[in-house]
N, C-alpha and C positions, 0 to 999 in steps of 0.2 A: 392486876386484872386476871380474873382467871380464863385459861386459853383454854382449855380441854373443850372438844366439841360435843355437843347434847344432841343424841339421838331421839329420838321420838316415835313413841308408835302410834299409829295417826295418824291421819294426813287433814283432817275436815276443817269445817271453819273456827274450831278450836284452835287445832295444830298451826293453823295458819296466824290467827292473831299471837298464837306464841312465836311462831317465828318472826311474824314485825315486831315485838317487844323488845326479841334476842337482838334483831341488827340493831336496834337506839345503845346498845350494851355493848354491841362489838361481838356477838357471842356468836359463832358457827353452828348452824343446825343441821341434821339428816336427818328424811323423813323415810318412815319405811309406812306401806300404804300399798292397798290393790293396785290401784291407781299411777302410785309410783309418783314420776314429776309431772301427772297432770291432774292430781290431787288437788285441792284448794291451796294447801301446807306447801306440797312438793312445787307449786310454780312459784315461789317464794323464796323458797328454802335454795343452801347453796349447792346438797347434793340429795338425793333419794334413793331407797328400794322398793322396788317394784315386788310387792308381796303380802301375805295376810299377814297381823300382827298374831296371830294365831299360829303363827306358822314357826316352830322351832328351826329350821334351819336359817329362816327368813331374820328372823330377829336373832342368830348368832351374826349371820354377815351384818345387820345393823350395828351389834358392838364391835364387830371388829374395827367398824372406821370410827368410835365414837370414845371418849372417856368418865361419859355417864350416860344413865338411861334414863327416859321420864314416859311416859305416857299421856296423849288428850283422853282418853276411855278407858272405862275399867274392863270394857270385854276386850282382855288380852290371855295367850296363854301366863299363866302364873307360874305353871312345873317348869316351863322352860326358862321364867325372869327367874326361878329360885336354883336353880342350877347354876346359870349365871351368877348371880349372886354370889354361892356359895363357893365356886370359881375367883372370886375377887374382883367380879364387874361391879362397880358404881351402879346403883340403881335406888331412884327415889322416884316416889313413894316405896316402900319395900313392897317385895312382892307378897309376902304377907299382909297388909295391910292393904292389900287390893284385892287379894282373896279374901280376905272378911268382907270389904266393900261389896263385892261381886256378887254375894249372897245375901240381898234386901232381909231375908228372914233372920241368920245368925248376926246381921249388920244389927238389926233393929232388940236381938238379946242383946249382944254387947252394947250398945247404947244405953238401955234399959238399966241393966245391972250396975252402969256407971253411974245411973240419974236421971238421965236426958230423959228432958219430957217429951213425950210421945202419944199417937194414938193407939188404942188400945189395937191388941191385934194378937193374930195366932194363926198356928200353924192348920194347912187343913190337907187331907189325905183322901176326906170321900165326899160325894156328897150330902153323907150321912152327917158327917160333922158339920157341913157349912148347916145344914137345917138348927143343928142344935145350938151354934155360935149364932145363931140369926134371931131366934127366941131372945139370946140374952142381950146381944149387940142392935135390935131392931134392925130395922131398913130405911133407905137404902144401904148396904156394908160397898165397901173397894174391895173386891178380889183382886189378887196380885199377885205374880210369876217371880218366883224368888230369882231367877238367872236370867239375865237376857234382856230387860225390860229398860227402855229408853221413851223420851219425850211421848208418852203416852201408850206405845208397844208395850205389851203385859200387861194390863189392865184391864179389868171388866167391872161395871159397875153389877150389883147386884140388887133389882130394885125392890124386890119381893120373892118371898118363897117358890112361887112359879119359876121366875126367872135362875135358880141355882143352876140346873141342870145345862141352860143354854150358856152360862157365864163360863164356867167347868168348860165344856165342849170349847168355847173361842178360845183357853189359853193352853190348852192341850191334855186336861183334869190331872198330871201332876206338878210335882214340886212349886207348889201351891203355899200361899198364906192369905189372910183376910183381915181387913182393918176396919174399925170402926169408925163411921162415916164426920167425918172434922168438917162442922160445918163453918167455915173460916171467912173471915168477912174480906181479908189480903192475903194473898202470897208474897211473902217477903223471902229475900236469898242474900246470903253472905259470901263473901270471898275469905279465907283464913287461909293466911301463907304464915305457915311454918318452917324452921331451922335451925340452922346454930351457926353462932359467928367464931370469928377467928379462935377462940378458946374455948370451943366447941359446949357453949353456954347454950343454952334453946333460947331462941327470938320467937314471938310469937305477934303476928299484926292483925288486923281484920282491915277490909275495906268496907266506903262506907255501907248502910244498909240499905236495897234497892228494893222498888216493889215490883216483881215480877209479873210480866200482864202475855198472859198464855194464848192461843189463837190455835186451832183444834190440837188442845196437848201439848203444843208447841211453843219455846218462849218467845212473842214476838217482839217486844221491846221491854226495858227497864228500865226505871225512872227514879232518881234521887235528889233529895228529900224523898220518901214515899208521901203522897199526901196525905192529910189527917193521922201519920202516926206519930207520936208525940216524943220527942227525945228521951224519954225513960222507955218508950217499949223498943226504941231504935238500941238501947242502951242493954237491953233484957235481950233481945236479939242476938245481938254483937255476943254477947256473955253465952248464950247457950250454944250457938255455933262454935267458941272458943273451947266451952268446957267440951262438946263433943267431939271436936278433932285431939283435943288433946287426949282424951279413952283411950284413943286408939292405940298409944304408943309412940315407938320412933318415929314417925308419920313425918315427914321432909316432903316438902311442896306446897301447891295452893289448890286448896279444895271448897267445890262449890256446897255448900250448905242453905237448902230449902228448906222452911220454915213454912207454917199456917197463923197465921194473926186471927184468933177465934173475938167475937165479938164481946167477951167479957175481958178482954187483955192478956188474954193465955197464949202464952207461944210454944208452939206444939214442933217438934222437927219432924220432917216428910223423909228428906235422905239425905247422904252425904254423894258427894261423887268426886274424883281427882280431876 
């Protein structure tokens, strides 16, 4: 069994179901967290720091007491997990591959260029350009906040040309992109834990395929079997969640992958997330 204890940057109701996973395993957790040990994670877990995951000092002392790193979120400093890194700290997902994550826009190029189907989308700078993406993509379009954007935060719908300038305005009008509106009949999400075993071979799993059922923005339960979806689109699922984590690279961990189930049986990916 491997004893090295897994630090975590994190502490929420993620961090926390990782660390009841870890004790069924036997596996040591530290949570580093604002919050510290009265975090979700941190009153669980068997030790904590008390500090941003943002925080390079904060997440040096994390690796000092730990002999890997992981993450529940991808809003983490990156410069500071790749310095570590490059130092010889254990860290997975790489901090590369969470810096791509981290940037829904260049996420959703590299997806793109690998295959992965997607909604259409683009980059936007004014609001000169959403007028002109709005012409081609129609209405209603998703404006979306390339950094930062969680369970519905960074988002604005845009329901009409009127509405551009106020959408702009709620997400701060930059580093900005827009998508074209998936009108999807389910939201379906995968789990895909990647690795490598003892001969450092890559393993590659998925769990099964859940239908996600949202409650403002937010997921409030998911359900497996998803109803009404038919084992070849659970199958088509599975497969494009697989092919999209694997783009990425080295990618070591288990990453949520969200899906649009469109009413003609197109499965369209929304994002990835670690």
């Amino acid at each position: 069994m491997d004893k090295r204890t897994v630090g975590c940057l994190g502490g929420g109701q993620l961090g926390r179901m990782m660390v009841q996973a870890a004790h069924r395993l036997g596996v040591r957790m530290v949570i580093l967290d604002p919050l510290g040990a009265k975090s979700p994670a941190g009153q669980v877990a068997e030790d904590s720091v008390t500090g941003s995951f943002k925080d390079a000092e904060a997440i040096s002392e994390l690796a000092s007491r730990c002999g890997v790193l992981t993450m529940e979120i991808e809003h983490v400093n990156c410069e500071a997990l790749e310095k570590l890194h490059q130092a010889g700290v254990v860290i997975h997902p790489l901090p590369s591959v969470i810096k791509l994550i981290q940037d829904k826009y260049l996420q959703k190029v590299h997806l793109q260029k690998a295959g992965v189907p997607l909604p259409d989308f683009e980059v936007v700078g004014s609001e000169a350009d959403l007028h002109v993406i709005g012409e081609r993509f129609g209405y209603p379009m998703m404006l979306k906040s390339r950094l930062g954007a969680y369970d519905g935060k960074g988002n604005a719908v845009v329901k009409n040309a009127q509405g551009i300038k106020e959408a702009m305005e709620s997400l701060g009008g930059k580093m900005l992109y827009v998508e074209k509106w998936a009108p999807y009949k389910v939201e379906l999400a995968v789990m895909v834990a990647r690795g490598v075993d003892g001969a450092m071979n890559v393993t590659i799993k998925t769990y099964p395929v859940v239908h996600a059922v949202q409650r403002d923005s937010i997921c409030f339960t998911c359900m497996t079997p998803p109803l009404g979806v038919s084992a070849a689109v659970q199958e088509l699922a599975q497969k494009v969640a697989t092919d999209a984590v694997t783009c990425l690279g080295d990618a070591r961990g288990i990453f949520g992958v969200e899906l649009f189930l469109l009413h003609d049986g197109t499965i369209l990916l929304n994002e990835i997330a670690p």
